[in-house]
N, C-alpha and C positions, 0 to 999 in steps of 0.2 A: 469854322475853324477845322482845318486838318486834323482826323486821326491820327493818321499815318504819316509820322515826320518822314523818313525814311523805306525807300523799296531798293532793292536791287535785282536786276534778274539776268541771270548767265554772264555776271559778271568776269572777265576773263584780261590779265595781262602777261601776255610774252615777253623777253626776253631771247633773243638768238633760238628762237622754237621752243623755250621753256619756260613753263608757264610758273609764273611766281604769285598769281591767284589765277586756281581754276575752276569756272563754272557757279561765281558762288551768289547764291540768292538769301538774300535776306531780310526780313522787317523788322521796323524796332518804331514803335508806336509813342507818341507825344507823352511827355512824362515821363518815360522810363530813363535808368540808368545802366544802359547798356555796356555789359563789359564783353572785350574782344581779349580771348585767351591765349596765349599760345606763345611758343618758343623762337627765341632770334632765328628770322629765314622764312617763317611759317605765312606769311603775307600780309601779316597785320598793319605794318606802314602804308606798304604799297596800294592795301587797299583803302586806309585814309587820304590818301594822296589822289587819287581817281576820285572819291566820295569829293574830295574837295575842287576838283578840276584843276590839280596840279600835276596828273600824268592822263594821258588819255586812254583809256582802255583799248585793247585788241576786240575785243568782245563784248557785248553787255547793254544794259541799259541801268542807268542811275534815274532813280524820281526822289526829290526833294520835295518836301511841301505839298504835294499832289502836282508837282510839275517835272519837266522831263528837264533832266542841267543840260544837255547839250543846246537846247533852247531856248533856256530862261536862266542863262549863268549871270549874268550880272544880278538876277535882283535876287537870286537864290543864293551868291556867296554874301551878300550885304545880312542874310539872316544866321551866318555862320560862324564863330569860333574857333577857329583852329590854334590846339597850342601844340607845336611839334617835337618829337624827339632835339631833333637839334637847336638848339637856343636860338631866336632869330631876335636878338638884340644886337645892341650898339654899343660897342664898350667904351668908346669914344662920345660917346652924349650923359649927359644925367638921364636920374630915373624917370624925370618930371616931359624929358625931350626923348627921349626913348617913348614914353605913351604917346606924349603928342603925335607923335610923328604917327606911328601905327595906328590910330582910328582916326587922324586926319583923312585917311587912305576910303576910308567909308563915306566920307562927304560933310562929315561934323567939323564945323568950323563957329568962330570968334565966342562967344560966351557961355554956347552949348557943347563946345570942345574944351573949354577949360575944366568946367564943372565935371565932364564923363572922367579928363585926366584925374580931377581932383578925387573922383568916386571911386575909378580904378584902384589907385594906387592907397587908398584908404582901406578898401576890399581884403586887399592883400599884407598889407600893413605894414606898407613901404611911407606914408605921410612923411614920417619925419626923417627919413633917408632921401627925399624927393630930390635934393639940388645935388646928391654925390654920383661921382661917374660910375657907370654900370660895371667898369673892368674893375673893381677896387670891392666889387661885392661877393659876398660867399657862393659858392653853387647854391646851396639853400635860394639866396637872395632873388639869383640871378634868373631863376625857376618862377620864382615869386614877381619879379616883373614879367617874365616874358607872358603868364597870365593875364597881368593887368592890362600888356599888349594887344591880347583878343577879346577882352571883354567888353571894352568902354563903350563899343557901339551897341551893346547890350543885346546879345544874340539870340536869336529862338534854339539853337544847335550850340553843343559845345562839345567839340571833340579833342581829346588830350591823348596825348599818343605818346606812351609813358613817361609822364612827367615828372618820375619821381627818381629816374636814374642816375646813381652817383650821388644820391644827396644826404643829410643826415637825417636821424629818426624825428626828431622834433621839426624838421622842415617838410617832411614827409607827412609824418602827421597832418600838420595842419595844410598842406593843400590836399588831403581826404576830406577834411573836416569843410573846406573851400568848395567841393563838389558836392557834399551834401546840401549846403546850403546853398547855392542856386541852382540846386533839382528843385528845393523847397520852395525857392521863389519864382519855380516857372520854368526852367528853363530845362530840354533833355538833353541827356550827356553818355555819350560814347567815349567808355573811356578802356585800350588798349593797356595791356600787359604781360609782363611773363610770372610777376609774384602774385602766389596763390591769397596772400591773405590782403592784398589790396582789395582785389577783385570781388572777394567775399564779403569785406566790410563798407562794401559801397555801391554795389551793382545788385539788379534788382530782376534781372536777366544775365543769362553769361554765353557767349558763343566761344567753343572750343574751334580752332581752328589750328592745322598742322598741314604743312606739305601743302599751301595754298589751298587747301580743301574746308569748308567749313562740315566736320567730322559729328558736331552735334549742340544741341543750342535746347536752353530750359535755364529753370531756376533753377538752383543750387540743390533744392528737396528734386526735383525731377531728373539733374543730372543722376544723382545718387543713384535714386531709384532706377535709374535707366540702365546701370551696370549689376543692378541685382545687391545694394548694398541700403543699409538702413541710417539712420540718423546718424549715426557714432562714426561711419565712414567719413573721411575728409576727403577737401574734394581735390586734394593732388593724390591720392588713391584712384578717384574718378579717373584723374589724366593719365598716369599711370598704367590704367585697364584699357581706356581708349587708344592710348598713341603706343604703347608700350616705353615712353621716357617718363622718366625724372626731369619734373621742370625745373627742378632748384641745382639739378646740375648743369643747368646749362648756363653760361656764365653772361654779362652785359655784354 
């Protein structure tokens, strides 16, 4: 079994000669809960989107699993997760046909695709919402299936690319509560943000990343440490002395 879920090296994407990740290398080893920091622009999508082989780098190399993606994309995205900033549901299907349809997509099909749907949506605690159409659900909800979306084929990676935008406190809540528990059952989770206290209450690693640069990466006690402050510091102080912003002023 892979140590190292996850490598990146010089990873790099332009834009009209501007780089909206530049040069950035990273690990983040089997288990952990990796949090990606930083402020709307700073490259944290973009560089889930490449991690996942949905934009292709200018630059770089991606290794998944101890394999290289540009050569082993099909069977390295079958081990992956992606839940994206943008809802990729169906508001035109129920919640039951919305799953299906999305881990159909993996290869799961007749009575081992019912059951992942059944599992999914039970995860998340859509069951008895299962037969109402996706456009008639709260944001809360609709969050809450588009997880169930990426899970069913039960992935080794799970990357969520802030998934808690726009929604309320109790639906927020509980897909933290959603990522603790399948770190606990296995699985490791990269999970992207701009709120300081997501990030804290669920990630076990944090990479600060601004200006497509990744600027500095530790636990929580070592970012601290690393600006010269002690426990009682919080760590939008941390971001603060690194980037010189305020991340809570920066708005969705």
């Amino acid at each position: 079994m892979e140590d190292m879920i996850l490598k990146t090296t010089g990873l790099t994407k332009k834009y009209n000669n501007k780089a909206v990740v530049d040069d950035l290398s990273l690990e983040i080893k089997r288990g952990e809960v990796f949090g990606l920091l930083g402020p709307n622009g700073a490259g944290k999508s973009t560089t889930m989107n490449m991690i996942c082989s949905l934009v292709r780098p200018t630059a770089g190399d991606v290794e998944l699993f101890g394999k290289e993606l540009r050569r082993n994309k099909r069977d390295i995205i079958r081990r992956i997760g992606y839940i994206p900033q943008e809802l990729a549901i169906h508001g035109n299907l129920r919640a039951w046909e919305n799953a299906e349809l999305f881990i159909s997509l993996y290869g799961i099909k007749g009575d081992k695709l019912k059951a992942a749907v059944d599992t999914s949506l039970e995860y998340v605690g859509l069951s008895e919402r299962r037969t109402e159409f996706a456009r008639n659900f709260s944001g809360g909800m609709k969050r809450r299936l588009n997880i169930a979306c990426a899970i069913g084929h039960d992935p080794e990676l799970l990357i969520f690319d802030e998934p808690t935008v726009g929604i309320d406190p109790q639906s927020r809540n509980f897909i933290l509560e959603k990522i603790k528990e399948s770190n606990k059952k296995g699985a490791t989770v990269i999970y992207t943000s701009h709120y300081m206290e997501e990030v804290e209450a669920v990630c076990t690693r944090i990479g600060i990343m601004d200006n497509g640069k990744m600027i500095a990466c530790g636990t929580s006690a070592e970012l601290k440490k690393m600006v010269g402050g002690n426990e009682d510091i919080t760590l939008e102080e941390v971001f603060l002395t690194l980037t010189g912003k305020k991340l809570r002023d920066i708005g969705d």
